[in-house]
C-alpha positions as CSV (number, residue, x, y, z in Angstrom):
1,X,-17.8,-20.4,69.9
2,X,-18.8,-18.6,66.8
3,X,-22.1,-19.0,65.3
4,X,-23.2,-19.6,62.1
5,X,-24.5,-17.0,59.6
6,X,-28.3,-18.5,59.9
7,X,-28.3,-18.2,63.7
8,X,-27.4,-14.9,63.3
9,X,-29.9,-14.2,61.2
10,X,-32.3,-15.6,63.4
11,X,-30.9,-13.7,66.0
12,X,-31.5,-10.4,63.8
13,X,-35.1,-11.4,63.8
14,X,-35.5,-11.9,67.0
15,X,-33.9,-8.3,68.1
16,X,-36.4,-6.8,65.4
17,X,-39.2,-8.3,67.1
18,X,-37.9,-7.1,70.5
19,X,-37.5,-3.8,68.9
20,X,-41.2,-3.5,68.5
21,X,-42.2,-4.3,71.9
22,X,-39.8,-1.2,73.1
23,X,-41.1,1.6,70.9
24,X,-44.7,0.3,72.5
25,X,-43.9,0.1,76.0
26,X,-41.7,3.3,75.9
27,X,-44.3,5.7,74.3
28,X,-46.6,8.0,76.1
29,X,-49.6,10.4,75.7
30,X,-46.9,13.7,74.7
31,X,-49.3,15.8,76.5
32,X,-48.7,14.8,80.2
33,X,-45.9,17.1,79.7
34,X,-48.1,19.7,79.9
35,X,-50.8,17.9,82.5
36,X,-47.9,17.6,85.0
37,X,-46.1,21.3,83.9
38,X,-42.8,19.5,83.3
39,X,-39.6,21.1,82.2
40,X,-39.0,19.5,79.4
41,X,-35.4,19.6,78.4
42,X,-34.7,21.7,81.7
43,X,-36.6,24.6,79.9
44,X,-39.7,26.9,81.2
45,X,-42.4,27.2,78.2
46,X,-40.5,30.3,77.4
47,X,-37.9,28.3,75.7
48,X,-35.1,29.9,79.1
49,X,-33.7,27.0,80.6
50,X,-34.4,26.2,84.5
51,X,-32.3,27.7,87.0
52,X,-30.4,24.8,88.2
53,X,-27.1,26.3,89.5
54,X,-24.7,28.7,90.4
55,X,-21.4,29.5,88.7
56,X,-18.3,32.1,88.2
57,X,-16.7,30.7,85.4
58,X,-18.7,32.1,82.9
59,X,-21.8,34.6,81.8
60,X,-24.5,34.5,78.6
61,X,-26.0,37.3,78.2
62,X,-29.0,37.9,75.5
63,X,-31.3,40.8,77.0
64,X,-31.1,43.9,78.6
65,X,-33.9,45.4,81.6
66,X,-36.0,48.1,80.8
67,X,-38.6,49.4,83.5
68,X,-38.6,45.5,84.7
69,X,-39.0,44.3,81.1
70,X,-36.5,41.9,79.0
71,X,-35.5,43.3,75.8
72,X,-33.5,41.5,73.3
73,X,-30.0,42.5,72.9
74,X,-26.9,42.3,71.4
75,X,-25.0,38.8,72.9
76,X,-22.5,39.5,75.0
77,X,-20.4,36.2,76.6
78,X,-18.1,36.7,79.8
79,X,-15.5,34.7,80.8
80,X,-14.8,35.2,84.8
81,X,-16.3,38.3,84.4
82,X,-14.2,39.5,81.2
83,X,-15.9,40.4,78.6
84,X,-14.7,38.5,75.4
85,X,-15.0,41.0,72.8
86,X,-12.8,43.0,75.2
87,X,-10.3,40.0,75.5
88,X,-10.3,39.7,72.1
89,X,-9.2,43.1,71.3
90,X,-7.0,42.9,74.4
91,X,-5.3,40.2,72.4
92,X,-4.2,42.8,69.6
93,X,-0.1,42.3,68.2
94,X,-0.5,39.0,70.3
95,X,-0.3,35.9,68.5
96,X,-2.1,32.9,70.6
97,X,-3.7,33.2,73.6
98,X,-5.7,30.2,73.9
99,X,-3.7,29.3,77.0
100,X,-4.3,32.6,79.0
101,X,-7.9,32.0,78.8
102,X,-7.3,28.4,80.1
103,X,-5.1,30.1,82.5
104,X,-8.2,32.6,83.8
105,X,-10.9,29.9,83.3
106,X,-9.1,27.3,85.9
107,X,-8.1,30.1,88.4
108,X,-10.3,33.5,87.7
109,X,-8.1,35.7,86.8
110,X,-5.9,36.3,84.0
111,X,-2.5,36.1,84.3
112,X,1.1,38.9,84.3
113,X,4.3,37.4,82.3
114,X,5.6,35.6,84.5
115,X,2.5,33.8,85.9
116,X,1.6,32.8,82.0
117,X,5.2,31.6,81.0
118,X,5.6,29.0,84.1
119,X,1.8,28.1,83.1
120,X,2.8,27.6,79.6
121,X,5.7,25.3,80.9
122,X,3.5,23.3,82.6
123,X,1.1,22.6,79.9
124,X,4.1,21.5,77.5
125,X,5.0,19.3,79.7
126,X,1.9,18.0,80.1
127,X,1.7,17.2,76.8
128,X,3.8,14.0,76.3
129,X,1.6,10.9,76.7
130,X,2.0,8.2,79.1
131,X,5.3,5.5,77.6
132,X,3.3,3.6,74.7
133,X,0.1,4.8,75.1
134,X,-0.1,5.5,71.4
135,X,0.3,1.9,70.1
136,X,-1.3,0.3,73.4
137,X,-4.6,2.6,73.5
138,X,-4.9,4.8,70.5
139,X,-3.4,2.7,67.4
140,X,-5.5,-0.5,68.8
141,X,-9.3,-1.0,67.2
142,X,-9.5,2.6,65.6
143,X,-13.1,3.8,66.3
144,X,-15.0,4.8,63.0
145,X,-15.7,8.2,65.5
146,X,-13.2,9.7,66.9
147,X,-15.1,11.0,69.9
148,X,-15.5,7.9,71.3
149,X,-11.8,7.1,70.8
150,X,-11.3,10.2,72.4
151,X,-13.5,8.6,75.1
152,X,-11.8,5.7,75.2
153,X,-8.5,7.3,75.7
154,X,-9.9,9.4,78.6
155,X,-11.0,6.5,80.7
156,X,-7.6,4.5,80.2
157,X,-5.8,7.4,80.8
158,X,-7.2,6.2,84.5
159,X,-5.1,3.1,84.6
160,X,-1.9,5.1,84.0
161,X,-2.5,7.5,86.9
162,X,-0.8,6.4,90.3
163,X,-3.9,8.8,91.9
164,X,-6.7,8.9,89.8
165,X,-9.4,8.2,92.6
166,X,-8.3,11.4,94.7
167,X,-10.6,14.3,94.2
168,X,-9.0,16.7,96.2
169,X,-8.8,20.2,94.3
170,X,-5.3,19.7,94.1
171,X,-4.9,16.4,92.2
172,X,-8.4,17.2,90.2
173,X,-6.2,20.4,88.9
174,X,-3.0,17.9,88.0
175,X,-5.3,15.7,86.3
176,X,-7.2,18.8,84.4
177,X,-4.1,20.5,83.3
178,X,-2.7,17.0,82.0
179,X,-6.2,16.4,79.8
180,X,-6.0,19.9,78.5
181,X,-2.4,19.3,77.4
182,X,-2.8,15.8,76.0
183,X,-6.2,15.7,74.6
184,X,-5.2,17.8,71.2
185,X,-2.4,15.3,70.7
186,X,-5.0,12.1,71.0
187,X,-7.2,13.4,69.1
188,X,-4.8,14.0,66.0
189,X,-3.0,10.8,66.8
190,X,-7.0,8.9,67.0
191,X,-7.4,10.8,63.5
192,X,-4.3,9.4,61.6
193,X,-5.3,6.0,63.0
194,X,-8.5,6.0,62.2
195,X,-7.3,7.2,57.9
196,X,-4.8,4.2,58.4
197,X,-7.0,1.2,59.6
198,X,-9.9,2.2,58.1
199,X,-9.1,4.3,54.7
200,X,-5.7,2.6,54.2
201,X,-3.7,5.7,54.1
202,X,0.0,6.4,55.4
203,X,0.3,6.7,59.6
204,X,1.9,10.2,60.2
205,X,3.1,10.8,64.2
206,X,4.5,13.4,64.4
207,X,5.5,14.8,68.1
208,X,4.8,18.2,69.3
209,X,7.1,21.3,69.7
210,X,6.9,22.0,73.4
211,X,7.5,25.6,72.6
212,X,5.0,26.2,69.9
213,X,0.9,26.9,71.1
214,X,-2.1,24.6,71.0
215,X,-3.2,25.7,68.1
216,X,0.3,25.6,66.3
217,X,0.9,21.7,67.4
218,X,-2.6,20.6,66.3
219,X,-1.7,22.4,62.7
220,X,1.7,20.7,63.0
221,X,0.8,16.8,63.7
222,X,-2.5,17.1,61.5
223,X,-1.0,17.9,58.7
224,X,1.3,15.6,56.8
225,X,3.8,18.7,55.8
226,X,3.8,20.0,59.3
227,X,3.2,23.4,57.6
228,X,1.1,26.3,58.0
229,X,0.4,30.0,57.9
230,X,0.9,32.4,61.1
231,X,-3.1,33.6,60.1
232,X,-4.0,29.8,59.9
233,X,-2.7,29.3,63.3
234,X,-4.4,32.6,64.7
235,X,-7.7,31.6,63.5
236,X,-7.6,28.0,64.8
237,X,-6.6,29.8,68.3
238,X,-9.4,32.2,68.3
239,X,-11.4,29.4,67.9
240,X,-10.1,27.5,70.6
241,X,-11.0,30.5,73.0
242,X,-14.7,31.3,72.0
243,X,-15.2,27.7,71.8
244,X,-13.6,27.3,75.6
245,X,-16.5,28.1,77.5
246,X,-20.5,29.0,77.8
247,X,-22.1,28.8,81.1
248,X,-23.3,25.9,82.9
249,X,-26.3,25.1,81.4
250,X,-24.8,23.9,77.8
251,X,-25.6,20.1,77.9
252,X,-21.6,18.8,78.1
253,X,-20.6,21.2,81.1
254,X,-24.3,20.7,82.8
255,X,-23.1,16.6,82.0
256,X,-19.9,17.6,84.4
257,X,-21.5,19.2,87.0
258,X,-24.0,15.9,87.0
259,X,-21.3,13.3,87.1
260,X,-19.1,15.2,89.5
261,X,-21.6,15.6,92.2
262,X,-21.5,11.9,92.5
263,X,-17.6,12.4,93.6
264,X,-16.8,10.0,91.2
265,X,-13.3,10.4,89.6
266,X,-11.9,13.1,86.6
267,X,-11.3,10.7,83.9
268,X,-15.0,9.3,84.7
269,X,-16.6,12.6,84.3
270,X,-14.9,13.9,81.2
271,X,-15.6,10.6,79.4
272,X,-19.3,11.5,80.3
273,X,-18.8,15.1,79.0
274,X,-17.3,13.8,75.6
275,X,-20.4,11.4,75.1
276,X,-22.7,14.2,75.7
277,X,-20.9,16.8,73.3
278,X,-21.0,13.8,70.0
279,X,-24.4,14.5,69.8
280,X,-25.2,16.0,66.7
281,X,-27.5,18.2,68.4
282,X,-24.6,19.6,70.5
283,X,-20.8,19.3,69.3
284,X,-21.8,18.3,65.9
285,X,-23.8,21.0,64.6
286,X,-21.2,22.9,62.6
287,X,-20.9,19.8,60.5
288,X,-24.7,19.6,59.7
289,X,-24.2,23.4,58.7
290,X,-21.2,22.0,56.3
291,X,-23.3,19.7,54.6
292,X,-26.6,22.2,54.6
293,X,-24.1,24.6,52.6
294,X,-22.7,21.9,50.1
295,X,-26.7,21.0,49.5
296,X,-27.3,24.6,48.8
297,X,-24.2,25.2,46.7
298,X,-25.5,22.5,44.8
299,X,-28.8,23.4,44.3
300,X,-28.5,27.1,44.1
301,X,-27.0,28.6,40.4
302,X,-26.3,31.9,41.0
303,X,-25.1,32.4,44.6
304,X,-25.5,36.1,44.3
305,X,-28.4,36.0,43.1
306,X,-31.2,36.4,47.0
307,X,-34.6,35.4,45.3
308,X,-33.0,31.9,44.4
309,X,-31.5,31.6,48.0
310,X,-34.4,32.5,49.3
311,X,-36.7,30.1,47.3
312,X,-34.2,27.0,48.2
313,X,-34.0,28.1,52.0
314,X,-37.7,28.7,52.0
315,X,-37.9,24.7,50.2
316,X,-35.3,24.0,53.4
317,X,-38.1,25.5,56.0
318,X,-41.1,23.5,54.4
319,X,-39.0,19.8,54.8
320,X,-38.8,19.9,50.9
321,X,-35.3,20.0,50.4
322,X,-31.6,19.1,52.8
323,X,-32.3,16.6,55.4
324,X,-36.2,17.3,55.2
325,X,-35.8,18.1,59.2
326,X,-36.9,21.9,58.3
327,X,-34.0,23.4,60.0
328,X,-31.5,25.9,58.9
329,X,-28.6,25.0,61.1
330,X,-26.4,27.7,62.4
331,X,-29.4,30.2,62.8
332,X,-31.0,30.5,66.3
333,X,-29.3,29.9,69.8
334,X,-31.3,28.9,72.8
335,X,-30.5,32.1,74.5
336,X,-29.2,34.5,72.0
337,X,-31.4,36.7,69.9
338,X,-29.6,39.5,68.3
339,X,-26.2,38.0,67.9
340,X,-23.8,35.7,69.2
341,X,-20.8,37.6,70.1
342,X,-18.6,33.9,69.1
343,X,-20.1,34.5,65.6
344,X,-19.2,37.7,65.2
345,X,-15.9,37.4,66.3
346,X,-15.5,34.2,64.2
347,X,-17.0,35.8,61.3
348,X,-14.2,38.5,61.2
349,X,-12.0,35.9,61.1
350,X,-13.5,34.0,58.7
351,X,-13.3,37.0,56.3
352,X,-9.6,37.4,56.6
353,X,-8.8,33.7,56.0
354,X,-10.9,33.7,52.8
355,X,-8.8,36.6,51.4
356,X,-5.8,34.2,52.1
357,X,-7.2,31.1,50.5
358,X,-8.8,33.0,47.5
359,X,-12.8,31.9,48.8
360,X,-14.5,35.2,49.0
361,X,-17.2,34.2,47.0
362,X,-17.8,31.4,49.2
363,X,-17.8,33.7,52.3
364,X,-19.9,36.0,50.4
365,X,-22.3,33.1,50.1
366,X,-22.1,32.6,54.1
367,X,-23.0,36.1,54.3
368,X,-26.0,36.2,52.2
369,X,-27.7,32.8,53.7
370,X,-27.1,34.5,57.2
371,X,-28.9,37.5,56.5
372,X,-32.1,36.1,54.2
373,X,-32.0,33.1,56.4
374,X,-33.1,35.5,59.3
375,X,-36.0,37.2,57.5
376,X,-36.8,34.4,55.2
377,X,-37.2,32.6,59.4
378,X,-38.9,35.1,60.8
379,X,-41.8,35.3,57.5
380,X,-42.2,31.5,57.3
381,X,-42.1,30.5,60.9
382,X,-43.8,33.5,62.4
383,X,-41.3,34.8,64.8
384,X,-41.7,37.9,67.0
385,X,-38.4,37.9,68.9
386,X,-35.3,38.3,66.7
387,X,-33.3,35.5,65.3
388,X,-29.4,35.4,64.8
389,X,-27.0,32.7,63.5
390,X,-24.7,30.9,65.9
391,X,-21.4,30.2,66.4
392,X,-21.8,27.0,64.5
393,X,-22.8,28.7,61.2
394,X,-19.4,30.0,61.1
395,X,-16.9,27.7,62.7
396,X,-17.4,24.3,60.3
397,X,-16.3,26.8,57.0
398,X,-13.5,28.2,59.3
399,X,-11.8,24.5,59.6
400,X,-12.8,23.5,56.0
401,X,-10.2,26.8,54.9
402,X,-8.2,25.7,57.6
403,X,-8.1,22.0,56.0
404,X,-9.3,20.4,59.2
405,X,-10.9,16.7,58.0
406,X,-14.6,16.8,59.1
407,X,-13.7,14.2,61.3
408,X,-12.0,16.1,63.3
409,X,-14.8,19.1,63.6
410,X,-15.9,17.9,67.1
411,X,-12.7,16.8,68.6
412,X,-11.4,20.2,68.0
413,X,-14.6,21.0,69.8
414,X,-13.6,19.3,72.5
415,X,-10.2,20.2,72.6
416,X,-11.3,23.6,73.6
417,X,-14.2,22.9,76.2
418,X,-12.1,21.0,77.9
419,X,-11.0,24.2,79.9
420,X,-14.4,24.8,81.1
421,X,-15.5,21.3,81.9
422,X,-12.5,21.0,84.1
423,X,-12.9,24.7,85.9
424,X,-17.0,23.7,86.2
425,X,-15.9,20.3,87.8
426,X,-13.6,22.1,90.3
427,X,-16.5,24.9,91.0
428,X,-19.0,21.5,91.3
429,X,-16.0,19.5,94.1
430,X,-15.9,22.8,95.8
431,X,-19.2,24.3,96.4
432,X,-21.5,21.4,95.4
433,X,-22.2,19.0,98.3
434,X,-25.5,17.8,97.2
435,X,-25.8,14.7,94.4
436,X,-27.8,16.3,91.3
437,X,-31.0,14.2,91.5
438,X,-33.9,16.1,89.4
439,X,-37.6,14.3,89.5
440,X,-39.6,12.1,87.1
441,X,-43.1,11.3,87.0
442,X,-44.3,8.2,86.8
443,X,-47.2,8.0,84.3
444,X,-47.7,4.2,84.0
445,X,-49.6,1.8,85.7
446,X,-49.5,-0.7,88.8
447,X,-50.3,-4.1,87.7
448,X,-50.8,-7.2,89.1
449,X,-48.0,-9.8,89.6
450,X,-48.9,-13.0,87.0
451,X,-46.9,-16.1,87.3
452,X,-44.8,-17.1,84.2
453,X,-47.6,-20.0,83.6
454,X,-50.3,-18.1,83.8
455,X,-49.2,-15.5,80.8
């Protein structure tokens, strides 16, 4: 039975008022932390995050050892012991390769000809959805974020499979290879739903070409021409493989090995691993660099012009202008210093698709806030280790050329990583064993029991 617009309102009050006695039972003295030398966030006092596992699939590397010190160093980022500067130049003449690094993520090693062609057949058809899933799942109740549709479509995806439950490396690879393929056709399809239902624009479905790449089909369907450049579709494809993977200790993959140590099923797991990347302090933090940059852009006259970006970023710094948070997002990484090999890679990138789309003075700006964002850092906040920017800083001007909706930013996220969340849940069903269980100290207080009349 519905209720009536006072009850809800009395309702409203009521939740306020049960608000308040949350944010007082939840709050602590902040300095137990240190009393009881927790980890918090997983992280030594150092800022290096606790050693809580062992994996292949990937490597982050930020120092070098000299005479048993660690000395900051240039990043360097291995996938399965490749290098990935040295895959991307491997990658020369080649067009996309996206799927070869999902290919050597899954089964550590990369693949000849004919091992990648029968792979590529696979995905393709891997990418067809299950028989009116679109209009059953995706078209129904269009989430206002599409990472929770993207959520929602994972989980269902459950119902349709006549295994799902089977966890057997085997079945867990069928199931991986089938969310790899389909999830850059939900989330395009979860897009054009969500413009329909909820800005009232014309539903576009378009299928996809089985013989085109990832990053060609997610080009194709987003866009209501279907059209696109061969460089448009090269960046987008780079950015699909330094976005595929980074170690096991990023919160999303670190969020699979968790949920798959229960031996609880793929679609389960992933879903968890899609909450975890929506956090704006994860997956969306190339859109808060978007804004920052359209706040600066609007603030700063002359973008050539360093004393005036240094002024604003400095105003930035001291909570006096953006967001008032302080932050210059896209500089700093939790474990690179010097650089982050994605950003450089990206940034060469980025370059090249400005020429195309006539916005070099916009990269130039990029360019300029990178570099007296770093010392303008390292005066204010009194930093003696060096400071670089992130991939982030990069990627979120990348899909604004590429006309990728803001929307979309962390589904395309996602999109990629899915590689590395399914190889890291495979690595976790095959040499886990244990249920992650880390410890929490109670700091409260043992009370009494008090009958209801007596309170």
């Amino acid at each position: 039975m519905a209720i009536s617009e006072t009850e809800k309102k009395i309702r409203d009050i009521r939740l306020e008022e049960l608000a308040k006695y949350c944010l007082s039972s939840s709050q602590f003295d902040l300095n137990l932390y240190t009393e009881y030398d927790v980890k918090r966030g997983l992280r030594e006092s150092d800022g290096k995050g606790v050693l809580t596992g062992l994996t292949e699939i990937s490597d982050v590397v930020a120092f070098r050892i000299e005479n048993g010190k660690k000395i900051p160093d240039e990043g360097q980022l291995y996938f399965q012991g490749y290098n990935i500067m040295d895959l991307k130049n491997g990658f020369a003449g080649r067009r996309f390769n996206y799927e070869e690094i999902v290919y050597l993520l899954l089964f550590g090693a990369l693949p000849n000809r004919a091992q990648l062609d029968s792979f590529l057949e696979i995905l393709a058809q891997y990418r067809e959805l299950p028989n009116k899933f679109v209009r059953d799942v995706i078209m129904k109740a269009p989430s206002s974020n599409l990472m929770n549709a993207l959520q929602r479509s994972v989980l269902t995806l459950y119902s349709y499979d006549e295994n799902p439950d089977d966890i057997s490396i085997p079945n867990v690879l069928r199931q991986s290879l089938s969310l790899i393929a389909s999830l850059p056709l939900i989330s395009v399809y979860a897009y054009h739903a969500h413009k329909h239902y909820h800005d009232d624009e014309s539903l576009v479905i378009r299928y996809p070409d089985p013989k085109l790449s990832t990053a060609e089909n997610i080009l194709r369907t987003l866009r209501e021409d279907g059209q696109y450049t061969e460089l448009e579709a090269r960046v987008l494809d780079i950015a699909l493989v330094i976005h595929a993977e980074h170690g096991g200790g990023n919160n999303s993959t670190f969020t699979t090995h968790v949920v798959s140590s229960t031996e609880t099923d793929t679609y389960s797991a992933i879903s968890a691993s899609l909450g975890s990347l929506k956090g704006p302090k994860h997956g969306g933090a190339n859109l808060k660099v978007e804004q920052m940059f359209a706040d600066i852009r609007a603030h700063v006259s002359d973008w050539e012009n360093e004393d005036q970006i240094a002024d604003y970023l400095k105003k930035i710094i001291n909570k006096e202008a953006f967001d008032g948070r302080g932050l210059i997002y896209g500089m700093g990484h939790a474990v690179y210093t010097c650089s982050d090999p994605r950003a450089v890679i990206l940034k060469e990138y980025a370059r090249s698709l400005s020429e195309e789309k006539g916005l070099t003075r916009e990269y130039a700006l990029y360019e300029n806030v990178e570099r007296i964002a770093r010392d303008v850092l390292t005066h204010e906040k009194h930093l003696h280790k060096p400071i670089c920017c992130n991939v982030d800083f990069y990627s979120g001007f990348v899909y604004s050329m590429l006309g990728i909706p803001q929307e979309m930013f962390t589904p395309i996220f996602a999109i990629s990583r899915m590689a590395g969340w399914c190889a890291h849940r495979m690595e976790e069903l095959v040499n886990g064993g244990k249920i992650i269980r880390p410890a929490y100290k109670y700091v409260g207080h043992h009370v009494p029991y008090v009958p209801l009349e007596s309170r």
